[in-house]
N, C-alpha and C positions, 0 to 999 in steps of 0.2 A: 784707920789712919787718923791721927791726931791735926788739928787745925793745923801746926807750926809743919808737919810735913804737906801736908795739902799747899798752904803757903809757897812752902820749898820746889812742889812741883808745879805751881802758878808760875814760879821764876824762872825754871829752867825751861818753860816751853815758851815764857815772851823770851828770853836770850837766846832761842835758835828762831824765835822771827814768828810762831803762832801765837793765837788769837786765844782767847781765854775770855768765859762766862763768870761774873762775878755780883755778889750781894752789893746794894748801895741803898739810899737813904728810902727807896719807894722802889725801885724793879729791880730786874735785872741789868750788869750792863757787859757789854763788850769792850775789854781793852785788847791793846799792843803795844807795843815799843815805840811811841812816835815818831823815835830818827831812824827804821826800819821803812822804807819808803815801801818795798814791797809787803809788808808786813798791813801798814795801815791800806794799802790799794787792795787786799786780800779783803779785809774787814768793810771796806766799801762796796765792793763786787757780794760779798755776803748780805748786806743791808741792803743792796738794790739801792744805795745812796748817794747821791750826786756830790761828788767830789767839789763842787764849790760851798755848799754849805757849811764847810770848818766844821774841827770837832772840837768836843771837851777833855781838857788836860786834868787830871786829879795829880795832885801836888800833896805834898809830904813839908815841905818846912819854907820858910819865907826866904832863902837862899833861893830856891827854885821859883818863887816867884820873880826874885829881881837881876835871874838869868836869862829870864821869857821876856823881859818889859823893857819899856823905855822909860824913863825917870819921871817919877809921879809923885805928885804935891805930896807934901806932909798930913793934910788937911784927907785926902784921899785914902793913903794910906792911911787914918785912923779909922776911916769908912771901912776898910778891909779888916782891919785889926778887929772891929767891935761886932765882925759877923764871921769869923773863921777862925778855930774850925767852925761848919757848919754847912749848913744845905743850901747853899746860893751859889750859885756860877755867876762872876763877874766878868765882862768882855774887861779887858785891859788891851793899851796900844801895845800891840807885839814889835818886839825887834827882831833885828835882822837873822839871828840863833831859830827862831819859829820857822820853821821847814810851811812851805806854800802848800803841802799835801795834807798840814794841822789847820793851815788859820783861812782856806779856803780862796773867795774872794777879797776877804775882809784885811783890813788892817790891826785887827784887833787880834787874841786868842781869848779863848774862855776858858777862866779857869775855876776849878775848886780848890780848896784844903780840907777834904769831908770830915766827919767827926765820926760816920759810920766807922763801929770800931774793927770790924773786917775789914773794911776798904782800906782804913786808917794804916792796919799792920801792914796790910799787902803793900801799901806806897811804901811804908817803912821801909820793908827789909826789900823792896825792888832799888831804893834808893835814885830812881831819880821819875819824870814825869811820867805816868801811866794813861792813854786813849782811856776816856770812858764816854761811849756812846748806847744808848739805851740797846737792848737786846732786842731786835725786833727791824721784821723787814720794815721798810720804808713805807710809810700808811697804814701800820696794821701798828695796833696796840701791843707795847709793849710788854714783857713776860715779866710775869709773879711769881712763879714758880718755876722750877727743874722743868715739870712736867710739861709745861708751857715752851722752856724754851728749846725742848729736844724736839716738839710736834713743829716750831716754826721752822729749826734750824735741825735736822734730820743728820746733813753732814755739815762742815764746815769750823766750827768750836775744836779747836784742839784739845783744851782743859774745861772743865767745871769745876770752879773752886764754890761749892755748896755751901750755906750756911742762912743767916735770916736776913730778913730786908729790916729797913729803919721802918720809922713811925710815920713816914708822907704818906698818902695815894696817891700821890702824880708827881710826875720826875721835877727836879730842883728845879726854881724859879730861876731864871736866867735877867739879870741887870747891866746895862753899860755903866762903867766907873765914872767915867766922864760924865757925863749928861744925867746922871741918876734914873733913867729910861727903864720898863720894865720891860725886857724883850719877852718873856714866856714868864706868865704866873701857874 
């Protein structure tokens, strides 16, 4: 099966509402359809993850970022600009479009634009925000491999779109835009 059909059936299993295993900059990760409300509550009940935590959105073009946000200095947005694509998750103030089952307790969402160039295609051609939450129950180290994530997650994964991880050993560095805050190095 070629990358572009593997792709193809990444898509059609998040547009009937499954969970799908995917390559990112340093593990494994979990996405779904974020305005699939049962969709993402499946993927929490999988992670053993507490629903106030918020998740992370992997984004495809800067249309999608200033359909998630509330309007942010010029000065900010060039802080965005000068690190994405790339391996950082920014909290940004979420607007009223962020569904309470993405952004948690928070007012913020986090988002990426990865540069991972799997991850990259797959936001492509999904064409709009994609969940990505690390592959891995809630306290347990995250999976590196296939192999790793069928021993955590036995059932539950609809799809494994296979392919290689980026160049990190530990998931994206997470920053608030605001405050320039390192929330997870």
């Amino acid at each position: 099966m070629t990358k572009d059909s593997q792709i193809l059936q990444a898509i059609s299993t998040l547009k009937i509402g499954g969970i799908i295993a995917y390559p990112t900059e340093a593990v494994y990760g979990l996405g779904c359809d974020p305005y699939n409300q049962q969709a993402v509550t499946n993927l929490l009940q999988l992670k053993q993850r507490d629903t106030d935590k918020g998740l992370i959105l992997l984004l495809n073009n800067w249309e999608q970022v200033w359909q998630l946000t509330t309007i942010i200095e010029n000065t900010l947005q060039q802080r965005l600009r000068d690190t994405w694509p790339g391996a950082i998750t920014w909290l940004l103030p979420a607007n009223k479009q962020v569904p309470i089952w993405i952004k948690g307790e928070h007012n913020t969402v986090a988002i990426r634009m990865t540069a991972h160039p799997l991850a990259k295609q797959l936001c492509q051609q999904w064409g709009k925000p994609l969940v990505s939450s690390s592959a891995n129950i809630a306290q347990r180290q995250p999976t590196t491999s296939v192999a790793e994530l069928k021993q955590q997650f036995p059932t539950g994964i609809d799809y494994i779109l296979e392919g290689s991880l980026g160049d990190l050993t530990k998931p994206t560095e997470i920053r608030d835009l605001l405050t320039g805050k390192i929330i997870r190095k």
